[in-house]
LUMZA-854107 format. One record per residue (C-alpha): residue in three letters; x, y, z; residue number from 1. Coordinates in steps of 0.1 Angstrom, whole numbers, plus 5000, padded with zeros to 4 digits. Example, Ala and Ser with C-alpha at 12.3 -4.5 7.8 and 13.67 -1.06 7.14 Angstrom:
<atoms>
residuo:east:north:up:num
ala:5123:4955:5078:1
ser:5137:4989:5071:2
</atoms>
This chain:
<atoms>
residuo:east:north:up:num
unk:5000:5000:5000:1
unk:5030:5020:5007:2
unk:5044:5020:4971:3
unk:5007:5030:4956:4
unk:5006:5055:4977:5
unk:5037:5068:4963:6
unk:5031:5065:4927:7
unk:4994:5078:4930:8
unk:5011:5111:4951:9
unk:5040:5115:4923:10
unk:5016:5113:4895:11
unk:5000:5141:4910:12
unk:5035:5159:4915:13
unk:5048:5182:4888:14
unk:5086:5169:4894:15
unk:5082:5133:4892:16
unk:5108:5112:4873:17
unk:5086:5083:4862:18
unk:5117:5073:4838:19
unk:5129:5061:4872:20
unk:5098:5042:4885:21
unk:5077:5017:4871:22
unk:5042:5027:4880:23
unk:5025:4996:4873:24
unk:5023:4972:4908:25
unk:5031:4936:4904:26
unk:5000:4922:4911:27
unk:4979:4946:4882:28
unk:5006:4930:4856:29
unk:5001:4896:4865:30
unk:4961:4899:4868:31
unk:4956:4920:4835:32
unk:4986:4923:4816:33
unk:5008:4892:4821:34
unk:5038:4884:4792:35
unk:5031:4870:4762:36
unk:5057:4840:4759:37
unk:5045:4829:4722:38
unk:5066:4860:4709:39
unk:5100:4849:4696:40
unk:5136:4866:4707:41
unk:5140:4876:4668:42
unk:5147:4914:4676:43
unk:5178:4930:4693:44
unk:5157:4940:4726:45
unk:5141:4906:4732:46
unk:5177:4891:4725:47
unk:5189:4908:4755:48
unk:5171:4912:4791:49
unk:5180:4948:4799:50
unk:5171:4978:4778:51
unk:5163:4984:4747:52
unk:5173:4983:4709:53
unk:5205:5011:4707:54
unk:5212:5025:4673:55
unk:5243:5002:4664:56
unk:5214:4974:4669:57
unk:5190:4987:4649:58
unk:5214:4989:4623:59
unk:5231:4959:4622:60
unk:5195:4944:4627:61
unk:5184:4961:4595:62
unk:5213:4951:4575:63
unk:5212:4916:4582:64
unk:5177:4915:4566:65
unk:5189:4932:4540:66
unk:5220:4906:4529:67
unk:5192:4877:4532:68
unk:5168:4894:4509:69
unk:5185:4913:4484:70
unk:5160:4915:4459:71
unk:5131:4925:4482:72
unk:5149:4949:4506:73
unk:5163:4986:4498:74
unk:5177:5007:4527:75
unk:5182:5043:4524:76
unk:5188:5073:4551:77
unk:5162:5102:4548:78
unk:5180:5128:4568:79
unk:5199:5131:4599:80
unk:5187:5132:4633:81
unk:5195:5166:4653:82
unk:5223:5151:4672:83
unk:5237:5138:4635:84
unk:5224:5100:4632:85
unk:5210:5090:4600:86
unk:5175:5081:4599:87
unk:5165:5047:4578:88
unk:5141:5043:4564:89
unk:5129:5007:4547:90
unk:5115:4996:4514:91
unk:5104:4961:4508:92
unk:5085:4950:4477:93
unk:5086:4921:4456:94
unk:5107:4925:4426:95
unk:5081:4903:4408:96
unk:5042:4911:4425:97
unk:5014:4890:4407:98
unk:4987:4916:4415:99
unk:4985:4950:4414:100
unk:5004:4968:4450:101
unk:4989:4989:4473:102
unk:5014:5008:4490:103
unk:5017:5009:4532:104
unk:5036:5034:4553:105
unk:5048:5019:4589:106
unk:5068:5042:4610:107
unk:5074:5037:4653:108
unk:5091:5058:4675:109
unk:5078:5090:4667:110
unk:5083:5093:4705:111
unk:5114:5083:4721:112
unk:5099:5064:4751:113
unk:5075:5039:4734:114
unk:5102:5018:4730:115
unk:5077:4986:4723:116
unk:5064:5005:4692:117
unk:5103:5004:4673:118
unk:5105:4969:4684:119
unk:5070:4959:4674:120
unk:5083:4974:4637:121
unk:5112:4957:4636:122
unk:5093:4925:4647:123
unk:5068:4931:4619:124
unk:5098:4932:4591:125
unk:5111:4897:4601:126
unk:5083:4882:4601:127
unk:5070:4898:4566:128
unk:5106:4888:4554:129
unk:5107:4849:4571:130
unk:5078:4835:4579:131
unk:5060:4815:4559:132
unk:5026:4824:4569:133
unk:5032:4862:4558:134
unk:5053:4862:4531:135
unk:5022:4864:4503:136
unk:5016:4895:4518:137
unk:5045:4909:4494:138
unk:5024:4900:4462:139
unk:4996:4926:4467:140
unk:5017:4949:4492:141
unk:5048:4971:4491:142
unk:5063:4992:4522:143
unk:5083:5020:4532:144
unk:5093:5015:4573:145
unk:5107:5036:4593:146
unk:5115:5021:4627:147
unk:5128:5048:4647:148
unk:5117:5080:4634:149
unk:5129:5097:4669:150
unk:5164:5086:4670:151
unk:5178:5115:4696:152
unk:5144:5109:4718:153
unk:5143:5073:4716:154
unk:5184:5068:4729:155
unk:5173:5085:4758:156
unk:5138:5072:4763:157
unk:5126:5106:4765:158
unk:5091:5113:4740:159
unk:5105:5151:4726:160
unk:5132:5154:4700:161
unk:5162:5171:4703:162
unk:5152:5206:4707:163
unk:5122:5199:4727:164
unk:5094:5195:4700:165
unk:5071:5169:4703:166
unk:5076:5156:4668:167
unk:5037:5144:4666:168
unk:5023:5178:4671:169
unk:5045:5190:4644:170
unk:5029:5176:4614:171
unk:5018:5209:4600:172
unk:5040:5238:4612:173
unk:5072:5214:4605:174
unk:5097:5232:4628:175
unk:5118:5199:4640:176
unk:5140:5185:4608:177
unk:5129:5150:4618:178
unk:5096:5166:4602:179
unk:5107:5177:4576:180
unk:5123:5145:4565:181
unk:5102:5122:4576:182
unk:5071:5143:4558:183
unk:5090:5147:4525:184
unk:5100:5105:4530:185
unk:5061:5102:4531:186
unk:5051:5129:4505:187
unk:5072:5108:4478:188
unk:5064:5072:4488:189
unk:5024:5086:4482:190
unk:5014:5055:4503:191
unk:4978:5044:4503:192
unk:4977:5030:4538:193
unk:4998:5043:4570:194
unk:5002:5035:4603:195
unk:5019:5054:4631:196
unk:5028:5030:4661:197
unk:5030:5045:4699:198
unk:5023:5033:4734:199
unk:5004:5055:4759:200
unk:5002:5064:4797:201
unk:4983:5039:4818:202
unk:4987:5062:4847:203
unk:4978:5096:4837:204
unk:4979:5124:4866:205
unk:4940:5123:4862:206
unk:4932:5089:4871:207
unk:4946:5092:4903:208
unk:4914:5114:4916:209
unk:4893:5088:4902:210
unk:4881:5054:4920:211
unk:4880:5045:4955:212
unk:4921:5053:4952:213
unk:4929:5061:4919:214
unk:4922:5036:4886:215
unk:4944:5022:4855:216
unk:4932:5021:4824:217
unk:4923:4984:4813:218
unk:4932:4988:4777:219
unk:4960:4969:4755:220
unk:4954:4988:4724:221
unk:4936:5022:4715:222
unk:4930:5030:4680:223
unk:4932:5064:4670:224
unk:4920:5076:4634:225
unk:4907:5107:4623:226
unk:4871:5123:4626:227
unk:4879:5152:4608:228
unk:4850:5167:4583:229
unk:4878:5174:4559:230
unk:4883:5139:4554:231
unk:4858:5124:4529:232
unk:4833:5107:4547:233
unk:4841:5071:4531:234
unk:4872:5076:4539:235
unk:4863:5081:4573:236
unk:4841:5047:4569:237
unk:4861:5026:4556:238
unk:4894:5029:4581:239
unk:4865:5026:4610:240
unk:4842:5001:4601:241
unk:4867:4979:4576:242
unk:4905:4986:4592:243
unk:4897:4993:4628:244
unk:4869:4969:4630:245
unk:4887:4940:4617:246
unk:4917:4950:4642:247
unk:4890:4950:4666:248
unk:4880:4913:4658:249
unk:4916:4903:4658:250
unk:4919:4920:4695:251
unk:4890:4900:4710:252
unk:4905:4864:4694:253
unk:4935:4873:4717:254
unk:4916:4882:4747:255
unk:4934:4915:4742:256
unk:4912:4946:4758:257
unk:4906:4975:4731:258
unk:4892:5007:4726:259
unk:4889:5038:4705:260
unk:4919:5065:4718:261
unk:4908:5085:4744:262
unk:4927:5114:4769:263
unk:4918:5134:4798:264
unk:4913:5170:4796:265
unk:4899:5195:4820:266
unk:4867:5214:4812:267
unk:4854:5240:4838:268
unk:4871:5220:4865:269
unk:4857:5188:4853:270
unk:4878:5157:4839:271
unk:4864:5150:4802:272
unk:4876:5119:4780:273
unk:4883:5133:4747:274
unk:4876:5105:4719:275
unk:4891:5101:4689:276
unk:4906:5131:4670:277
unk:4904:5158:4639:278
unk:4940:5177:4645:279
unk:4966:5179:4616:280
unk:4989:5185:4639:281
unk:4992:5147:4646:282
unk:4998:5122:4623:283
unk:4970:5099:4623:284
unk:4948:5128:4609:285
unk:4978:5146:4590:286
unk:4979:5114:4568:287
unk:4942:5110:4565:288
unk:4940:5148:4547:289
unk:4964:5133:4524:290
unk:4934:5109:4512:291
unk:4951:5082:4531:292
unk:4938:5052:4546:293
unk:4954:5055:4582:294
unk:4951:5053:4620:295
unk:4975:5060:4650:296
unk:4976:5028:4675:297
unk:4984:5035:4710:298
unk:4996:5000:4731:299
unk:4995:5005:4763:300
unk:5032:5009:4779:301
unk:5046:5044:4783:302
unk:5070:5042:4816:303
unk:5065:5005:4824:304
unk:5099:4998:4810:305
unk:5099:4961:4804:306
unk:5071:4952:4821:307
unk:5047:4932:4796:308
unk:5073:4940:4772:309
unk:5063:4909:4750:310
unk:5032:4915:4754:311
unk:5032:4952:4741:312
unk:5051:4933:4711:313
unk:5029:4911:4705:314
unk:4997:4932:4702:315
unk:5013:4956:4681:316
unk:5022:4930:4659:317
unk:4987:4914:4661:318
unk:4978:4949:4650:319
unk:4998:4955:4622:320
unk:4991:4921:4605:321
unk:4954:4929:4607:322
unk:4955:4956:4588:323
unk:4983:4939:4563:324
unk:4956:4909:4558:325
unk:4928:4935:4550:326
unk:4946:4954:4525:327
unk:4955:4925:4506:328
unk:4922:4914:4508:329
unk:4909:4947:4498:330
unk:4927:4960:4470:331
unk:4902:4971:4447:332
unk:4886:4983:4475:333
unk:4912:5007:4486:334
unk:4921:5020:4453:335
unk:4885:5031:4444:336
unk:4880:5046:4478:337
unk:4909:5065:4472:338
unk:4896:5080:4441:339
unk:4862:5083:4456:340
unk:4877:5105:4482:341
unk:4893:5129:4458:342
unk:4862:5135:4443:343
unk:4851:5150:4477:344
unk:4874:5182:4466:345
unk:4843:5191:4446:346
unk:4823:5197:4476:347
unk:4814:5234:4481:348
unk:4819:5238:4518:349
unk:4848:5231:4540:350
unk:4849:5226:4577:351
unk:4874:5252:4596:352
unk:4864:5248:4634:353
unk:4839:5220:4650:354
unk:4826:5218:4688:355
unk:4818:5184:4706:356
unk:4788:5179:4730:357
unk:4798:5161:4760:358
unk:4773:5128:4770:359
unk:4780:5101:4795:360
unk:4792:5065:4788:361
unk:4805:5035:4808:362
unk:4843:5028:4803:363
unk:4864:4998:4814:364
unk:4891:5009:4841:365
unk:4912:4988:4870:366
unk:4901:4996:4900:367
unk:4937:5001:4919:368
unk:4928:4999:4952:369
unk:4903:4964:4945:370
unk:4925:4954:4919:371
unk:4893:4948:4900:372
unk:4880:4956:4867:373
unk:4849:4981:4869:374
unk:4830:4996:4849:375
unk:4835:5039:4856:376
unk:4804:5064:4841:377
unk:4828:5092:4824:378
unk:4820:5121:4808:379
unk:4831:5116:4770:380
unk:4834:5139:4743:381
unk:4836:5121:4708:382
unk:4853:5136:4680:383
unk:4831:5113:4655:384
unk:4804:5135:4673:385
unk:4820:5166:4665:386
unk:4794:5191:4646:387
unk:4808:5216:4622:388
unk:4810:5252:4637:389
unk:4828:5273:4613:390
unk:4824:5268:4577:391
unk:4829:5286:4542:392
unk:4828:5282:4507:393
unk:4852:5259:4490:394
unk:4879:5283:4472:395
unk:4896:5277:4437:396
unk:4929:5281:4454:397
unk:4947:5305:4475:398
unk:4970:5327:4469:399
unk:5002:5336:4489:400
unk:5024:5368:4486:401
unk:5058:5357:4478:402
unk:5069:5370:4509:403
unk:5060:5337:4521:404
unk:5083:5315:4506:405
unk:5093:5299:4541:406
unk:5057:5288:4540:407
unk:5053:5274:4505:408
unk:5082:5250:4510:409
unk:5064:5239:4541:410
unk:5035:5232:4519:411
unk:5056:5212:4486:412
unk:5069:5189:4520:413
unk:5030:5183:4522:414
unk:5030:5171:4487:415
unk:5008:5203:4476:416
unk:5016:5216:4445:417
unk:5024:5252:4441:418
unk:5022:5274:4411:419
unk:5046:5301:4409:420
unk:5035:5338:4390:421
unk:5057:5338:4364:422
unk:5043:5381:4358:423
unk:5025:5402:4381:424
unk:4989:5393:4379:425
unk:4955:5407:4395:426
unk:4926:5388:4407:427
unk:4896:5397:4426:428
unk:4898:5376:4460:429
unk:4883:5376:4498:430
unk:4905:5390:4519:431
unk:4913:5374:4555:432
unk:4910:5409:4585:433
unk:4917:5401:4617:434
unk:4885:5409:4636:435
unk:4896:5391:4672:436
unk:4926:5384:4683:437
unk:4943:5368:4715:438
unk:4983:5356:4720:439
unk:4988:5332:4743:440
unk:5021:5345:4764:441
unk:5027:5308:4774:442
unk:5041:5285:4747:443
unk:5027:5255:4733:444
unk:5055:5236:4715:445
unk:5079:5263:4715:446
unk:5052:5285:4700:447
unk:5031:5316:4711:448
unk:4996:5303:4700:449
unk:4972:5328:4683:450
unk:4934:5327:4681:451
unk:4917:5347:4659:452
unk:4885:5352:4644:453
unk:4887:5371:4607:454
unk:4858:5388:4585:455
unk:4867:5383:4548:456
unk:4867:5410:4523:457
unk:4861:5408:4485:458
unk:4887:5434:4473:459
unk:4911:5433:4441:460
unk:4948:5433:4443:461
unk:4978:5426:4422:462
unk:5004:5402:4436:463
unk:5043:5405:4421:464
unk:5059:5381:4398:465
unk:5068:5350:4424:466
unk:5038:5351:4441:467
unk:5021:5318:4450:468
unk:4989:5301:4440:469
unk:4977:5270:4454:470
unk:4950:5252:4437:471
unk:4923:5230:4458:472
unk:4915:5204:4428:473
unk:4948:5185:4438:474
unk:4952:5155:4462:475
unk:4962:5168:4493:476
unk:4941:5198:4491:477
unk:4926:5189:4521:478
unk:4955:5203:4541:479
unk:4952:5233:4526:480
unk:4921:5241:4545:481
unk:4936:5230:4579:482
unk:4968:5249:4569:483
unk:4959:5281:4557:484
unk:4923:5290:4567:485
unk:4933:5312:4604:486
unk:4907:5301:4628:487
unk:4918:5260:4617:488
unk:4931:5248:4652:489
unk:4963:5236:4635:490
unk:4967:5267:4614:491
unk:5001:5285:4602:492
unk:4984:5315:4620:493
unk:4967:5291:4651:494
unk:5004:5280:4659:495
unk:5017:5312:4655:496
unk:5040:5304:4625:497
unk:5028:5334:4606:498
unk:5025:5360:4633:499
unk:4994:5385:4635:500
unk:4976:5412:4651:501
unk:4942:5432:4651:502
unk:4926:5447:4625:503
unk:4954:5432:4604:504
unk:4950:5424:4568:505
unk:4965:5388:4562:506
unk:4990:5382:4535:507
unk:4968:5350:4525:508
unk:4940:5353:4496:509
unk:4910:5330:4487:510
unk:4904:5328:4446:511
unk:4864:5321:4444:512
unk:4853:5298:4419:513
unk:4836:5322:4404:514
unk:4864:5340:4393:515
</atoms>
């Protein structure tokens, strides 16, 4: 009772070094969470019993695969870490497919301590590459894998990168180069399915005021996909009721506890469970804008070092092959909902803000004082319930001053497509005016956020040869919307990347269709 009492009263203690304490007591691993012994020692971590896979490893692990499958494996470097490692990246892809490919993104380690998600990777490339039961996968499939995409983070177990940026809140204002690389690595593969591997907090500061003394969360796996209005609706449909779903089914044939990804926020005073998510600034959204089948999954594992370390493995592995075997089931499938989603860029309205009602909703927790599983009434808000708040008119394109080159290349890294005024040219546009505005004096990622609210303005101008204009009948047009319309939560002006004030005119045009 002693050491709960502890790790309940330093989870509620701004200073306390959880990298140095396992929160998790004995008797909740072996009740809910005991190891999963059916996973082999095929990776550097499991071949070892302390710590986890260094770089050398990592390495010397990729390479070996390499030499025994020439033909099928390519290894290049994508950029360098901040503290100067080179970042691999994977391809694998039979020279010789029978069917047509669909192409899948893997990357893990987006945060330095989820160390399970690198080693579930690196787990998932062996076993694509030598066993038997998964090889076919390489006839319909081809992948680009990156492992440890936080190299700096992840040799010290810490989540940030080098410089402090959490490098999955980065995936629109692109300030770390680990996001810049890995972005570009992603813009060029054009993958048609993409998952991001993490682990996640089992012991968040909140759930310590909840229960008799404090609760766990009873969860192996969360899945995390995006809500987002901006997304075309089958999109939406079919990476929830076809990907996740069949994830789902492969979760409850290994008695492994799921649910969609939730996180505790404060609202008046209150604890809310937010559900689910529609920010670009994280990837399992960011990817979905790019008309991109995709999902975020969240094992359950963040400071419990190697506690259920196989285990963690093992379901994101379990994972991973579940959405393998659906996309080579589904390949026509995929590739028409792909173009059906484009076709959304017709629509005439886009989504800039949305609100979510709260509603209450039973959720499985450990009780840690019973050591029980219970069933806890929370109140929930769910992004898949999010209504639309702020919307306008779809534009033709938008149109930068060429002042704002810094912020073009930003966008060609997002695989938009920029045209460049080759002469001075005048168009008759709606001009963004800063109507309210607020700075937030703390920082958020490094960053002074900004929310404004803007009246537009239908005015003519005349913008200088190398000037920008960014059409919205192209692919990732989507991001465009999330990226350059001000009130968008994930905004260049939102995170404070193109600084404001009041009553300012904004150096960003829309083109109406009508023009």
């Amino acid at each position: 009772m002693k050491y709960l009492t502890y790790i309940l009263v330093c989870l509620m203690t701004v200073n306390c070094s959880m990298a140095q304490l396992n929160p998790e007591p004995k008797k909740i691993t072996e009740q809910f969470f005991p190891e999963n012994e059916t996973i082999e020692d095929l990776t550097p971590a499991l071949q070892k019993k302390r710590g986890f896979t260094d770089y050398e490893e990592l390495l010397s692990f990729l390479n070996a695969e390499k030499d025994k499958h020439p033909n099928s494996v390519r290894i290049e470097f994508i950029g360098k870490s901040q503290r100067g490692y080179d970042i691999p990246i994977v391809y694998i892809k039979n020279t010789n497919p029978s069917e047509e490919t669909v192409k899948v993104w893997f990357q893990g380690g987006l945060h330095g301590n989820e160390p399970a998600s690198t080693e579930g990777v690196l787990y998932l490339i062996y076993k694509l590459l030598n066993d038997d039961a998964y090889k076919h996968l390489l006839n319909k499939l081809e992948f680009a894998i990156v492992p440890m995409a936080n190299i700096d983070g992840y040799l010290k177990l810490a989540r940030l990168a080098a410089n402090g940026l959490d490098l999955n809140r980065d995936q629109t204002k692109l300030m770390a180069p680990e996001s810049v690389v890995l972005k570009q690595a992603f813009t060029n593969f054009n993958p048609e399915v993409a998952l991001d591997f993490h682990e996640y907090n089992a012991y968040r500061r909140d759930y310590a005021r909840m229960g008799s003394f404090g609760i766990t969360s009873a969860y192996d796996v969360m899945f995390l996909y995006s809500s987002n209005h901006n997304v075309a609706p089958n999109l939406r449909a079919v990476i929830d009721t076809l990907f996740v779903e069949e994830a789902r089914k492969a979760m409850n044939k290994h008695e492994l506890r799921h649910h969609d990804y939730m996180s505790t926020a404060k609202f008046a005073g209150d604890i809310h469970f937010n559900v689910g998510s529609t920010n670009a600034r994280s990837s399992a959204t960011n990817f979905a804008l790019t008309n991109t089948i995709s999902a975020l999954i969240e094992v359950r594992g963040v400071n419990l070092g190697r506690t259920s370390f196989k285990r963690r493995i093992n379901t994101t592995f379990l994972v991973g092959m579940s959405f393998l075997e659906t996309a080579f089931n589904n390949v026509d499938l995929i590739k028409h909902s792909i173009k059906k989603a484009q076709l959304h860029n017709s629509d005439e309205n886009i989504t800039v803000t949305t609100t979510r009602t709260p509603f209450k909703k039973d959720i499985a927790v450990i009780d840690l004082d019973k050591n029980k599983l219970i069933d806890m009434t929370v109140t929930m808000r769910d992004a898949k319930k999010a209504e639309a708040k702020l919307t306008r008119d779809k534009p033709e394109a938008y149109l930068l001053h060429q002042d704002l080159a810094e912020l073009v290349d930003k966008l060609k890294v997002l695989g938009l497509t920029v045209e460049i005024l080759s002469a001075s040219e005048t168009f008759q546009v709606e001009s963004f005016i800063v109507s309210s505005y607020d700075r937030d004096e703390t920082t958020y990622e490094k960053m002074n956020l900004q929310t404004v609210e803007t009246e537009l303005i239908e005015k003519e101008i005349t913008l200088p040869a190398g000037s920008f204009k960014i059409s919205s009948n192209q692919k990732n047009a989507a991001l465009l919307y999330e990226i350059l319309e001000p009130e968008a939560p994930n905004s260049f002006i939102s995170f404070g990347v193109l600084k404001t004030e009041l009553n300012q005119e904004l150096p960003i045009y829309r083109l109406s269709k009508t023009n």
